[in-house]
N, C-alpha and C positions, 0 to 999 in steps of 0.2 A: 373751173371756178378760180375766181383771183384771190390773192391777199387783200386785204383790205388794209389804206394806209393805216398810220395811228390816230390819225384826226378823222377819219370815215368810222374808225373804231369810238375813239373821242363821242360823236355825235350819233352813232347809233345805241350807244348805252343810255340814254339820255329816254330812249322809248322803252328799254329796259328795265325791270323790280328788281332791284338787289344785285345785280350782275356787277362782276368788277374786272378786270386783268388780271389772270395771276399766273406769271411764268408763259407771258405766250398766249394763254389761252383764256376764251368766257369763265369767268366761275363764280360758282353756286352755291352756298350752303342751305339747307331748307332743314328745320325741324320741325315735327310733325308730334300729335297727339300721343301715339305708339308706335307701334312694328305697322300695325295693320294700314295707319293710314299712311305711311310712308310705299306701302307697299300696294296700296292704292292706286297714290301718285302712279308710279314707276310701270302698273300693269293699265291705266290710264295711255300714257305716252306712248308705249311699245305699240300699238298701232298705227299710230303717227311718225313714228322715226323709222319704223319697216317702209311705209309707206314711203318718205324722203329716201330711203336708204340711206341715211347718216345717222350714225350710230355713237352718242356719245360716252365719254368714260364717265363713268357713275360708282359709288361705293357706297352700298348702305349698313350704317351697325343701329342695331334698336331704330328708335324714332329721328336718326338722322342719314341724308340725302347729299350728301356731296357731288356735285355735277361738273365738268371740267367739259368745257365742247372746244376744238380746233380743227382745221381739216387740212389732216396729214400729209394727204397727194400737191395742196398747195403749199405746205409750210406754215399755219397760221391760221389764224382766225379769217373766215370767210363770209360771203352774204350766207352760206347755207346754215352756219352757225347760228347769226344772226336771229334768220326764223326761225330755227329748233328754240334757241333763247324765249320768241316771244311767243312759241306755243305751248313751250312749257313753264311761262306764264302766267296762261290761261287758264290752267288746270286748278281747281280747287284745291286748296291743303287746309288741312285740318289740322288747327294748333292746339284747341282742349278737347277734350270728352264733353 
């Protein structure tokens, strides 16, 4: 898998919620209702990112989700990134009670 220029990166955030650059890589903040729904999310995804086998860095405290995806063996953000980005997307999150 390749790097993706910065103008392919440019124009794929574009089909991207909330994603930005930061330092390199996709990222993410998401807050969520509680712990619960954050943890939701997170046990939501782990089938899908087993299934890819790309594995992104994540850190959750209480009702927040920090996601950071690059792919290390290229250097960089990749298409593989890309679609973890727009399938964790898709996932519902839960911002009230």
């Amino acid at each position: 898998m390749e790097k993706l220029s910065d103008g392919e990166i440019q124009e794929n955030l574009k089909e991207l919620n909330g994603w930005t650059v930061v330092g390199g890589k996709l990222h993410k903040e998401i807050e969520f209702a509680d712990f619960n729904g954050a943890w939701q999310f997170m046990t939501i995804a782990v089938t899908e990112i087993e299934k890819m086998n790309h594995h992104p860095e994540w850190f959750n405290v209480y009702n927040k989700l920090v996601i950071d995806l690059m792919t290390h063996d290229a250097g960089g953000i990749t298409k593989n990134d890309i679609n973890l980005a727009k399938y964790l997307d898709k996932i519902p999150v839960i911002t009230s009670l």
